[in-house]
Backbone as ProteinMPNN parsed JSONL, in Angstrom:
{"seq_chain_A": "XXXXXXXXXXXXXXXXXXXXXXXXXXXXXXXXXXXXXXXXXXXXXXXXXXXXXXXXXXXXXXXXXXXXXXXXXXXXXXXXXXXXXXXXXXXXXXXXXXXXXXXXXXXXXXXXXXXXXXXXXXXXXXXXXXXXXXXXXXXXXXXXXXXXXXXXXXXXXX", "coords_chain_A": {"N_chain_A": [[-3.697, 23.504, -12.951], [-3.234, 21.066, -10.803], [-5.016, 18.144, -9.799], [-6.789, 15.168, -7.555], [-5.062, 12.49, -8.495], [-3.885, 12.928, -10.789], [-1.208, 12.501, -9.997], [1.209, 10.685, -10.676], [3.015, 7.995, -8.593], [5.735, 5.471, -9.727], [6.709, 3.052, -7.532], [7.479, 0.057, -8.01], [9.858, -0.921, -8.648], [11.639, -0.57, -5.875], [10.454, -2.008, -3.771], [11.846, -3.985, -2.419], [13.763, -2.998, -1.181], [13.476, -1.569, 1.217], [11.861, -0.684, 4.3], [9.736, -0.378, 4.103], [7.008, -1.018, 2.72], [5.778, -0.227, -0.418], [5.081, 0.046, -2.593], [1.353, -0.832, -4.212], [-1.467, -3.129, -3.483], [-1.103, -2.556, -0.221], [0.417, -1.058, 0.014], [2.374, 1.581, 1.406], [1.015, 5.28, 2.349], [1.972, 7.917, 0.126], [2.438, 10.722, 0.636], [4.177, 13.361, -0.264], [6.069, 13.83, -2.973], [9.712, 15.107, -4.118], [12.101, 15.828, -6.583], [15.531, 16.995, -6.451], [17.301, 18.152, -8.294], [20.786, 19.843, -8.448], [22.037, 22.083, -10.245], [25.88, 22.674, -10.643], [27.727, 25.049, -11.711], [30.838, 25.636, -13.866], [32.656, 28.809, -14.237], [34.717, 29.557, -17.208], [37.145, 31.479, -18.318], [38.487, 33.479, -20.399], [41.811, 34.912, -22.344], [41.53, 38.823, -22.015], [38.863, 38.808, -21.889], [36.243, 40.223, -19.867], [34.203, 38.374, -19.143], [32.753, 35.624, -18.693], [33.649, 33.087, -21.271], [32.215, 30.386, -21.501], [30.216, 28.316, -18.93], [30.642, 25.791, -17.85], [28.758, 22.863, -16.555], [29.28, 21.142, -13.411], [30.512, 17.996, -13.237], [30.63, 15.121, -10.866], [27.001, 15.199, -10.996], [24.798, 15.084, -8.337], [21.386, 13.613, -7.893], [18.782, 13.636, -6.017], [15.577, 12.258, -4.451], [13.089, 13.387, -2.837], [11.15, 11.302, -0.228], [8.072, 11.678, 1.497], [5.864, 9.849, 3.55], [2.917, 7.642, 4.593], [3.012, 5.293, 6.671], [1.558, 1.98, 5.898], [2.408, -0.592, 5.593], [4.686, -2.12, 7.056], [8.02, -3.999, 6.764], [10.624, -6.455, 7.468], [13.767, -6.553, 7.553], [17.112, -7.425, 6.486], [19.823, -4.926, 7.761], [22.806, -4.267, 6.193], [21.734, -5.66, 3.816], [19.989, -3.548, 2.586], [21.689, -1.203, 2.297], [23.15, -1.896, 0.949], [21.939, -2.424, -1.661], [20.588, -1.732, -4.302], [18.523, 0.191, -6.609], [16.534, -0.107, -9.463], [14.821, 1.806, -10.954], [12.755, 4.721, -10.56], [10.015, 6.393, -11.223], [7.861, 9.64, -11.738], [4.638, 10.161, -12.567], [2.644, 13.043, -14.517], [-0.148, 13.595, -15.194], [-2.518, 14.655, -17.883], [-5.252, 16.495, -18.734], [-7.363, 14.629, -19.914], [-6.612, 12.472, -18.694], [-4.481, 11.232, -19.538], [-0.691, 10.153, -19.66], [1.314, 13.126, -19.906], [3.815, 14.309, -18.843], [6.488, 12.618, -17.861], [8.871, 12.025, -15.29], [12.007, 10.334, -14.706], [13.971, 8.307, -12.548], [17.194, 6.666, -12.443], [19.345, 3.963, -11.877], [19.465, 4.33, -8.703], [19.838, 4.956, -5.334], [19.371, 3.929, -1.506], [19.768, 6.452, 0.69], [19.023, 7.401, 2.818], [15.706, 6.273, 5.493], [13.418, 7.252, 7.494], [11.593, 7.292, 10.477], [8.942, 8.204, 12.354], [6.896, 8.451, 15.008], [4.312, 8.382, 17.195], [1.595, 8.466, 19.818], [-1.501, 7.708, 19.196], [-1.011, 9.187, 16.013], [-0.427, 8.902, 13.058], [1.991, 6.925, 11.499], [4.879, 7.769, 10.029], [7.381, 7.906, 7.295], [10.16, 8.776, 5.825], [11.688, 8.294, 3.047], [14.803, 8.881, 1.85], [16.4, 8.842, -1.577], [19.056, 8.4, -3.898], [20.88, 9.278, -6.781], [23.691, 9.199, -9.325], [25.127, 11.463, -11.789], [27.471, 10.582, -14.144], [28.203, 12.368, -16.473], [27.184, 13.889, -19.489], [26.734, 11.963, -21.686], [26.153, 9.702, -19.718], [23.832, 7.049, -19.976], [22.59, 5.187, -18.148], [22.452, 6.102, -15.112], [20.714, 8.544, -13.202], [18.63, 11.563, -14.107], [15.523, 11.508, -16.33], [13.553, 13.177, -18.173], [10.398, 13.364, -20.006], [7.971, 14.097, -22.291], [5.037, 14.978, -23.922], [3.741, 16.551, -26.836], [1.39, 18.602, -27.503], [-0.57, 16.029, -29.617], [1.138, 14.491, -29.761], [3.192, 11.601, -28.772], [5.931, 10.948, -26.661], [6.863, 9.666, -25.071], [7.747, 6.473, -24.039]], "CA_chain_A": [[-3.808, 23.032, -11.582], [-2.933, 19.369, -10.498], [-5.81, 17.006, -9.077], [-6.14, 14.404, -7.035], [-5.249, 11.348, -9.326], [-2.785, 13.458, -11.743], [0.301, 12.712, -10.166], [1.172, 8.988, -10.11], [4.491, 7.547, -8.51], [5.798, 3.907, -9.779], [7.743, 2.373, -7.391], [7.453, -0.979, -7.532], [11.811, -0.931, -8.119], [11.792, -0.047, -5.026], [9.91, -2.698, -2.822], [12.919, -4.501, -1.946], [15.146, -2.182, -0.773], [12.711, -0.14, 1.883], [11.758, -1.301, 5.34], [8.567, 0.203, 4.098], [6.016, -1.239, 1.389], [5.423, 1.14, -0.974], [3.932, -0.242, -4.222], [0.168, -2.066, -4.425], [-2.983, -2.56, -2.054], [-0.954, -2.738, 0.766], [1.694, 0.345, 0.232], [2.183, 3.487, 1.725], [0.186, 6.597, 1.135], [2.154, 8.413, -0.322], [1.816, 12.349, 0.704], [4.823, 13.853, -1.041], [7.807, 13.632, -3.092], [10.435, 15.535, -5.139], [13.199, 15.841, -7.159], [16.438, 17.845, -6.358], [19.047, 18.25, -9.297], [21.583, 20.869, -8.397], [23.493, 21.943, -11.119], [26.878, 23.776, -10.089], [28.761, 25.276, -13.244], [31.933, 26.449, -13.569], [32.54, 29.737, -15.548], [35.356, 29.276, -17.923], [37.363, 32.507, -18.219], [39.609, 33.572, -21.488], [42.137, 36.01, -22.068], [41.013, 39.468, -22.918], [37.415, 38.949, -21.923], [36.178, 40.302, -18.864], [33.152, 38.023, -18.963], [32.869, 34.095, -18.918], [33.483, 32.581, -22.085], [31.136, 29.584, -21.342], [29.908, 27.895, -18.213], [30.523, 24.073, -17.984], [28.109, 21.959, -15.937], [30.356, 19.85, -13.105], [30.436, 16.626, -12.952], [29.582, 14.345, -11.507], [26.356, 15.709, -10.281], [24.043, 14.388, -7.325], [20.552, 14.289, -7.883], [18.044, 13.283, -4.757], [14.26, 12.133, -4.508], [12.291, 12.508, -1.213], [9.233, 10.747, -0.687], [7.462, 11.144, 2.631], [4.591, 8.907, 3.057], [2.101, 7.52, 5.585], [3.112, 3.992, 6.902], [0.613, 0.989, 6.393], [2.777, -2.359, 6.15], [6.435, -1.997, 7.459], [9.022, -5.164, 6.161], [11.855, -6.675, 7.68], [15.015, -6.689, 6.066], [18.924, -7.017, 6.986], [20.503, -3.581, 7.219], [23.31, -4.452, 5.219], [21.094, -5.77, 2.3], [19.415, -2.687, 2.387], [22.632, -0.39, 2.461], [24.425, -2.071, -0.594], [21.146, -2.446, -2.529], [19.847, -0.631, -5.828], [17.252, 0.747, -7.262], [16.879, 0.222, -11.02], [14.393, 2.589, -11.546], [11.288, 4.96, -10.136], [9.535, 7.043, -11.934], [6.981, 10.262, -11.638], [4.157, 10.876, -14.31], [1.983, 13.914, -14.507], [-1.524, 13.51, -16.514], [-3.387, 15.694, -18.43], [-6.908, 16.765, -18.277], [-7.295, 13.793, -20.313], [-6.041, 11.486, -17.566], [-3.455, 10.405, -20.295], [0.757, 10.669, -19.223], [1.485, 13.956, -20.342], [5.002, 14.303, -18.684], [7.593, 11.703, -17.349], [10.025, 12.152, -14.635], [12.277, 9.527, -14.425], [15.365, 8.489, -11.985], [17.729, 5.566, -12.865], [20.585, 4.0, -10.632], [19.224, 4.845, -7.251], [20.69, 3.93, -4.237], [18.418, 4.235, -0.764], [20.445, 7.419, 1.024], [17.902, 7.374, 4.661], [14.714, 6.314, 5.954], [13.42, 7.872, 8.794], [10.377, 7.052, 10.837], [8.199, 8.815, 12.886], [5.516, 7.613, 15.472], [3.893, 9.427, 18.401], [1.074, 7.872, 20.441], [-2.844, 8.347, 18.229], [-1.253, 9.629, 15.101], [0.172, 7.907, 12.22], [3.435, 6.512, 11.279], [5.446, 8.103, 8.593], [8.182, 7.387, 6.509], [11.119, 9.53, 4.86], [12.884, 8.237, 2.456], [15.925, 9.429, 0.531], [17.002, 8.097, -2.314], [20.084, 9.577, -4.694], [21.848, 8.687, -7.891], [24.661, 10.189, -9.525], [24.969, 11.312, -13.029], [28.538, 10.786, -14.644], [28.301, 13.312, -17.3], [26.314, 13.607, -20.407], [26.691, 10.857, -22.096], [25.411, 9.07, -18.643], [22.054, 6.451, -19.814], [22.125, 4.565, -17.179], [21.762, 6.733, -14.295], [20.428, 10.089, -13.698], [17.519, 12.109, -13.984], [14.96, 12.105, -17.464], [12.578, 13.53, -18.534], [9.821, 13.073, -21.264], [6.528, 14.594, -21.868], [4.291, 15.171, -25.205], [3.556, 17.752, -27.834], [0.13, 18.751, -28.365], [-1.086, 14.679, -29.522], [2.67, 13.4, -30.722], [3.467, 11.298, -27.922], [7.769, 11.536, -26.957], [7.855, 8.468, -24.397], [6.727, 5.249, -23.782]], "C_chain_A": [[-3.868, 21.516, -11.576], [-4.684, 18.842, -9.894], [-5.641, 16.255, -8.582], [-6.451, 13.012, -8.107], [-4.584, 12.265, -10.668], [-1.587, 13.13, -11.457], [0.327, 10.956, -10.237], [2.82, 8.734, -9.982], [4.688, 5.654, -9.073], [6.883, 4.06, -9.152], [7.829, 1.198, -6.964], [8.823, -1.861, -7.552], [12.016, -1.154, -6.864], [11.346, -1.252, -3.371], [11.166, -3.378, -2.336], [13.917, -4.091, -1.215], [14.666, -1.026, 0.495], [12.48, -0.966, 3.241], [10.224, -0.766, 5.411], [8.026, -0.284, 3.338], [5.764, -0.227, 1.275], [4.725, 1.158, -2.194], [2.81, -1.103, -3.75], [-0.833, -1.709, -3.281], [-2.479, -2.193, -1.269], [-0.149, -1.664, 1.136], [1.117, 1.307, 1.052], [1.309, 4.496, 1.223], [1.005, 7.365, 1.224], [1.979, 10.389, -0.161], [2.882, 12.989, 0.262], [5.977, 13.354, -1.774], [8.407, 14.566, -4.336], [11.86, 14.834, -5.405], [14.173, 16.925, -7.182], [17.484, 17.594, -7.543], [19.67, 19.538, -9.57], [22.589, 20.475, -9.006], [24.546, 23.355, -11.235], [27.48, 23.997, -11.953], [29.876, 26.302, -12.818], [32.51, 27.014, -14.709], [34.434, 29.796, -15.779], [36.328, 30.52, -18.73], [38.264, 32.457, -19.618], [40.273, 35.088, -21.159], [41.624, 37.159, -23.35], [39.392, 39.955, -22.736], [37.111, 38.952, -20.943], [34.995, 39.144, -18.02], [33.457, 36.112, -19.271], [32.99, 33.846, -20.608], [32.224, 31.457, -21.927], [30.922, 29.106, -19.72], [29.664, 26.847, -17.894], [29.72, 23.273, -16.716], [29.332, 20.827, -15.419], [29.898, 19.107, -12.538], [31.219, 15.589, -12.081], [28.232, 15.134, -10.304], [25.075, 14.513, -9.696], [22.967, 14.596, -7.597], [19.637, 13.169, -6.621], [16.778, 12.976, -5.08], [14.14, 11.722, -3.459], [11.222, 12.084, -1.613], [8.788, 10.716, 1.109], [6.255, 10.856, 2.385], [4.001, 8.681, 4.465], [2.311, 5.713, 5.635], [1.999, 3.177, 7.236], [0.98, -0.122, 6.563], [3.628, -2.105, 6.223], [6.58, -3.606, 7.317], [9.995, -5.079, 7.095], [12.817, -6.341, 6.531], [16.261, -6.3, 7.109], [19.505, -5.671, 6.413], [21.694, -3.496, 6.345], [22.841, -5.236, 3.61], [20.553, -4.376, 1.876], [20.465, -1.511, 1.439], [23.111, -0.736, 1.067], [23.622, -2.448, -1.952], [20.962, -1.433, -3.629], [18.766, -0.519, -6.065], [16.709, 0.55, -8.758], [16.145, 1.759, -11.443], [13.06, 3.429, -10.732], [10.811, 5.771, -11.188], [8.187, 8.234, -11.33], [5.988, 10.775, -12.967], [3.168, 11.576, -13.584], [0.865, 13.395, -15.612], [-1.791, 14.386, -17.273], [-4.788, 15.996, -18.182], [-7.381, 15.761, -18.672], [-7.64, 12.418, -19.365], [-4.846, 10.758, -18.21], [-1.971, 10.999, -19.664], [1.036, 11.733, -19.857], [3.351, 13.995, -19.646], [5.653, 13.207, -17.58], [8.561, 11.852, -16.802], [10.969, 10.404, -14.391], [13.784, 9.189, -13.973], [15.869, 7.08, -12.302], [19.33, 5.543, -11.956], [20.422, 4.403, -9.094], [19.69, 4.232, -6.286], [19.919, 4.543, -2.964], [19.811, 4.993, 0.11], [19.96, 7.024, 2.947], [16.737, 6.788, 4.343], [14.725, 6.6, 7.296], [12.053, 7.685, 9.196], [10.07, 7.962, 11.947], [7.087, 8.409, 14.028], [5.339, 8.317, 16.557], [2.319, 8.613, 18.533], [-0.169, 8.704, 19.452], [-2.518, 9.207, 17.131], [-0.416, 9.088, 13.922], [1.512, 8.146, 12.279], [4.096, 6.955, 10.179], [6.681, 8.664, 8.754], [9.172, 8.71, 5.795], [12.105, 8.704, 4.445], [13.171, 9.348, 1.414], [16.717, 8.735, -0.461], [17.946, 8.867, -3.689], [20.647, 8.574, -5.932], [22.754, 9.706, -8.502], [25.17, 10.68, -11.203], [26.514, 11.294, -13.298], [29.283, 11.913, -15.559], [27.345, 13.006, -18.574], [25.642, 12.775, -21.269], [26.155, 9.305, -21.085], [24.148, 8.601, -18.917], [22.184, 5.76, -18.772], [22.05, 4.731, -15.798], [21.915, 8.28, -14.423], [19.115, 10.359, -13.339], [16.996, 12.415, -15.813], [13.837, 12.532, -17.246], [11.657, 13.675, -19.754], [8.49, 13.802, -21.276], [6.165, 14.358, -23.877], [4.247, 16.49, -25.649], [2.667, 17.694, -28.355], [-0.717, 16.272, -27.999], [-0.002, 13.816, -29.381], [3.086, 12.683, -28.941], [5.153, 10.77, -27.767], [7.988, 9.863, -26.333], [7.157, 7.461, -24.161], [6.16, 4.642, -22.886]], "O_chain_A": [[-4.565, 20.88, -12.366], [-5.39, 19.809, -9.61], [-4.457, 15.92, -8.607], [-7.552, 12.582, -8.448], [-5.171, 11.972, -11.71], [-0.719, 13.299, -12.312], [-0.564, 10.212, -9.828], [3.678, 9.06, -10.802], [3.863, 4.784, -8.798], [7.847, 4.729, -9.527], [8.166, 0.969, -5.802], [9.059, -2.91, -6.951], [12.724, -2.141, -6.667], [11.869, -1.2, -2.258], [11.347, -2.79, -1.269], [14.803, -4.774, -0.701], [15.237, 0.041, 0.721], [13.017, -2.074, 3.216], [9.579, -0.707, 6.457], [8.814, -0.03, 2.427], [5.536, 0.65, 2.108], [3.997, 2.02, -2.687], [3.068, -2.032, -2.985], [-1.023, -0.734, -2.553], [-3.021, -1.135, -0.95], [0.025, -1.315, 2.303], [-0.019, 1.703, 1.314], [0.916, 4.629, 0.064], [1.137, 7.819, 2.361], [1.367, 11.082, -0.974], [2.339, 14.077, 0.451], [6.774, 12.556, -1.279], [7.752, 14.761, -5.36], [12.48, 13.906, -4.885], [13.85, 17.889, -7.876], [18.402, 16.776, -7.471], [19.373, 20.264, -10.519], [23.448, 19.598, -8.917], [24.312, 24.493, -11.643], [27.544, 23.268, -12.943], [29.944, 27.225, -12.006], [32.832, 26.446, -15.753], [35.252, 29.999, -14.882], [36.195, 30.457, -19.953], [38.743, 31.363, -19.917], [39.895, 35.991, -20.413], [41.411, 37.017, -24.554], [38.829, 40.957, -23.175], [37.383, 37.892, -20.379], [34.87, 39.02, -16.802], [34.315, 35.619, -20.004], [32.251, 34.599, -21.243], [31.147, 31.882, -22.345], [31.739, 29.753, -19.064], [28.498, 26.616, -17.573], [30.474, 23.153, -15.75], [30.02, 20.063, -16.096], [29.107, 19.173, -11.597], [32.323, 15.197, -12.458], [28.449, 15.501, -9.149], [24.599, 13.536, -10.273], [22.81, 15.81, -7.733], [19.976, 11.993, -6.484], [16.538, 13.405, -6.209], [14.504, 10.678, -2.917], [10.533, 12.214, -2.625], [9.175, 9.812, 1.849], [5.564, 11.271, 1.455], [4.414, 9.333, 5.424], [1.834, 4.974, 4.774], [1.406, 3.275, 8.31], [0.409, -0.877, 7.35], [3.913, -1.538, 5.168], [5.682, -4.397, 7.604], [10.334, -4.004, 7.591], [12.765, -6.043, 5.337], [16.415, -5.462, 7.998], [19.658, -5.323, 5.242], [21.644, -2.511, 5.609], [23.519, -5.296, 2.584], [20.721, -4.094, 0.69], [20.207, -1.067, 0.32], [23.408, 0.095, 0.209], [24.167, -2.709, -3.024], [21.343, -0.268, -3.511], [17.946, -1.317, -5.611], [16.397, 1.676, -9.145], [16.719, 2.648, -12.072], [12.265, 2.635, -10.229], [11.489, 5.69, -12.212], [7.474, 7.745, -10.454], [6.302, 11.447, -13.95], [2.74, 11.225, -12.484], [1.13, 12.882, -16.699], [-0.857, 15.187, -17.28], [-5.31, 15.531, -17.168], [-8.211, 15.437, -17.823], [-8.6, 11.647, -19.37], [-4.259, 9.848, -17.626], [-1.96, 12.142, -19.207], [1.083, 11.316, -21.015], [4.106, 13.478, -20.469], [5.144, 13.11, -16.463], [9.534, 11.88, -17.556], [10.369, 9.45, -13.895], [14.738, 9.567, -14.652], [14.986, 6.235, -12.445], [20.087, 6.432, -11.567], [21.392, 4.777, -8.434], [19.96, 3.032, -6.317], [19.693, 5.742, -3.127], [20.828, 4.312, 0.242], [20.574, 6.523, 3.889], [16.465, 6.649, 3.15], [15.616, 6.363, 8.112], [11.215, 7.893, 8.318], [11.032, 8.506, 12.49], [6.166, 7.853, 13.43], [6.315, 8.962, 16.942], [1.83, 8.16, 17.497], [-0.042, 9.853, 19.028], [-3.364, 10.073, 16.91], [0.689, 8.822, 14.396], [2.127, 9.073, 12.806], [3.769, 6.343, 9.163], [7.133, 9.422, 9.612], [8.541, 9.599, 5.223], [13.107, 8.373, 5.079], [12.563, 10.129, 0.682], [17.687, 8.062, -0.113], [17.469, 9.794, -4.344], [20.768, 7.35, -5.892], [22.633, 10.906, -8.257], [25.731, 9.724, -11.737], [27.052, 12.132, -12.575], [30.456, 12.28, -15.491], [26.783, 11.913, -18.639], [24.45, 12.756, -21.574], [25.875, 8.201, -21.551], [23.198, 9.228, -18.447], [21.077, 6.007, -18.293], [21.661, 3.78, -15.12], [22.619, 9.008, -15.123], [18.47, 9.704, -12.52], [17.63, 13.171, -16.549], [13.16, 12.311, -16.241], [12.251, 14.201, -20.696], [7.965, 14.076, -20.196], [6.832, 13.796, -24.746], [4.642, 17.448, -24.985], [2.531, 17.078, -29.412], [-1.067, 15.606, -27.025], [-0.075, 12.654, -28.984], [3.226, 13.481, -28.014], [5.634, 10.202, -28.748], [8.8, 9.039, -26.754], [5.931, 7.539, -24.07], [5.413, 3.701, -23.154]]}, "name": "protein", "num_of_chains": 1, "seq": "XXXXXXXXXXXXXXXXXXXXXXXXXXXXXXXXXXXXXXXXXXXXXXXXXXXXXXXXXXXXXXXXXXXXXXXXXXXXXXXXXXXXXXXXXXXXXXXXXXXXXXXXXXXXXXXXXXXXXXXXXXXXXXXXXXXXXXXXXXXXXXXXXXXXXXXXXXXXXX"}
């Protein structure tokens, strides 16, 4: 079971490119976010065999991260800076009972998809963003979706 103070998001990539603060004293709170990576495959037929030979992963595949949050300092910013901006990097880590990083989500190449705001008279202000990157194919380091975690003490990522 998770706690509160197990999940931690870094996105201090990210401050630049949001019409929202989102890293430090002053950020957002933060009340959810995932990761979508839908992966389509396409089954690979031979002759003779009624059944797939293999099932190739196609490329290039989309992967997504929402984050809705609770607005405390909203930013200017020109909508075309925003639009043709990047992301280098965010990241999600999971703890352990410990409190040490036990697993590492991490997205690379991001590009801000939406934000969407919210506001209604006596109840807070909040934030959806979407943010997407696109993986090329396997050999793809520099964007995408990783992942890292530990084994037992051996620690995998840095």
């Amino acid at each position: 079971a998770l706690r509160p103070g197990d999940v931690t998001l870094d996105l201090e990539d990210i401050d630049g490119v949001s019409l929202v603060k989102l890293d430090g004293a002053n950020g957002a709170h933060i009340q959810s976010a995932s990761i979508s990576l839908p992966l389509s495959r396409t089954p690979i037929d031979r002759l003779g065999s009624k059944f797939p030979f293999a099932r190739e992963v196609d490329f290039p595949v989309n992967a997504t991260m929402n984050i809705s949050a609770i607005v405390a300092e909203a930013q200017s910013a020109n909508l075309a800076d925003l639009l043709n901006s990047g992301v280098e990097r965010a990241s999600i880590l999971v703890n352990d009972t410990s409190g040490t990083p036990a697993i590492k989500y991490e997205m690379l190449g991001l590009k801000v998809d939406s934000q969407s705001f919210s506001s209604s008279i006596g109840s807070n202000k909040t934030v959806d963003i979407t943010f997407s990157t696109q993986i090329g194919g396997p050999n793809d380091t520099d964007n995408g979706v990783f992942m890292s975690g530990i084994n037992g003490s051996h620690k995998v990522f840095s």
